[in-house]
C-alpha positions as CSV (number, residue, x, y, z in Angstrom):
1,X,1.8,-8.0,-6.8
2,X,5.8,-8.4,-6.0
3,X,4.5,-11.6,-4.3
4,X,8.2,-13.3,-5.2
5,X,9.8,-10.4,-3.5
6,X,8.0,-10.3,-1.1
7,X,8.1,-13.6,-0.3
8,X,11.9,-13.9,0.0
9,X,11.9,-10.7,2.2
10,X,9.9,-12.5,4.9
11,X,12.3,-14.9,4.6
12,X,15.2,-13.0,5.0
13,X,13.4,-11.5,8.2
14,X,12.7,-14.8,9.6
15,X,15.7,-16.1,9.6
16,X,16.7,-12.7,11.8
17,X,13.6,-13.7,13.9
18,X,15.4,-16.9,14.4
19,X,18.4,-15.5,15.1
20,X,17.9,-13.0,17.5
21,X,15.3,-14.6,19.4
22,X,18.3,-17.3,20.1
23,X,19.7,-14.4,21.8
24,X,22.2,-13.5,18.9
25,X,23.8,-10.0,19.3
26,X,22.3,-7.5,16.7
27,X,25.4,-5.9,14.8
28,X,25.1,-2.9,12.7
29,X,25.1,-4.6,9.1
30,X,22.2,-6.7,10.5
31,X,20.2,-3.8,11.5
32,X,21.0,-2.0,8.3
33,X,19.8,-5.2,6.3
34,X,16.8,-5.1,8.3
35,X,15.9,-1.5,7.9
36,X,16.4,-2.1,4.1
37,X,14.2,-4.9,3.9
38,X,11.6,-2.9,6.2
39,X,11.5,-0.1,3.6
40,X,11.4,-2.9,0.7
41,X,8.2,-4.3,2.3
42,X,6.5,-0.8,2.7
43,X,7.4,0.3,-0.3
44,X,6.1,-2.3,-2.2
45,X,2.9,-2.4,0.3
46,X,2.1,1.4,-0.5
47,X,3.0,1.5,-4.3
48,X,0.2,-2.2,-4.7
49,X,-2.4,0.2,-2.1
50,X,-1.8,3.3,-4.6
51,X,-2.3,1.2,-7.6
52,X,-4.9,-0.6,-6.6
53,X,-6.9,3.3,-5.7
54,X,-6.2,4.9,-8.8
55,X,-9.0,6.3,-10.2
56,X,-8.7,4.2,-13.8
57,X,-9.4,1.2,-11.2
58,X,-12.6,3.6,-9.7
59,X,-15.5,1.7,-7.6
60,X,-15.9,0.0,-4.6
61,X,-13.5,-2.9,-4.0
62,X,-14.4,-4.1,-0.5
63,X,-12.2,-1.2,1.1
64,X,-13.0,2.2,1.7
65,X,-15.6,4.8,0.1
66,X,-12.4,7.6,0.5
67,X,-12.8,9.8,-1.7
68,X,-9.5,10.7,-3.6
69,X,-8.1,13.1,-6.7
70,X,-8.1,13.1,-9.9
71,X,-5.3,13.3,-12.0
72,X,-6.5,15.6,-14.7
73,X,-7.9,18.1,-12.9
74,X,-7.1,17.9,-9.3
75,X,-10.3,18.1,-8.1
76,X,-11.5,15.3,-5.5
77,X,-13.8,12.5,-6.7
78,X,-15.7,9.8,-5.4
79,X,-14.3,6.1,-6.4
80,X,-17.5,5.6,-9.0
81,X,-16.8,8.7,-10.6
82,X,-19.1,10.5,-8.6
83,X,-19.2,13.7,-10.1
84,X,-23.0,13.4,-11.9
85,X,-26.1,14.7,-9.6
86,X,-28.8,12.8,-8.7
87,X,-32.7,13.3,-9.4
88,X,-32.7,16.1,-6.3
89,X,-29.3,17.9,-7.6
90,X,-27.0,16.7,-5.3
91,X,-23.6,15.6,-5.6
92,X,-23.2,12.1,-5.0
93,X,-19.4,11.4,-3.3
């Protein structure tokens, strides 16, 4: 998702790359455009994560059996739902 974006961030970044690693002098405004584009790139990392673990997109993915909350009630759940009991009347997370 934000593959555009994030596309021209990295290039923004390598051109820094490039720059400083020619031994450049890092000026403020530089560092404040790189901090900016940092939190651009982490933002947009954390909200496609978040999105991808909601629990309307429940079940394994190839990631992680974490359990998180739901959203109507608050109480934690298991990606596949998880809060029917099996055969011996255990919770399954």
């Amino acid at each position: 998702m934000f593959d555009g974006i994030c596309d021209a961030l990295h290039r923004e970044m390598d051109q820094l790359e490039e720059k400083y690693s020619n031994g450049a002098q890092m000026n403020p405004s530089d560092l404040e455009y790189i901090d900016k584009m940092a939190h651009a790139l982490k933002s947009l990392a954390t909200y496609d994560a978040m999105k991808g673990n909601s629990e309307y997109n429940a079940g394994y993915d190839g990631g992680s059996y974490a359990r998180g909350r739901s959203r109507t009630t608050g109480r934690y759940i298991s990606r596949d739902g998880g809060y029917s009991r099996d055969q011996d009347g255990y919770r399954r997370y």
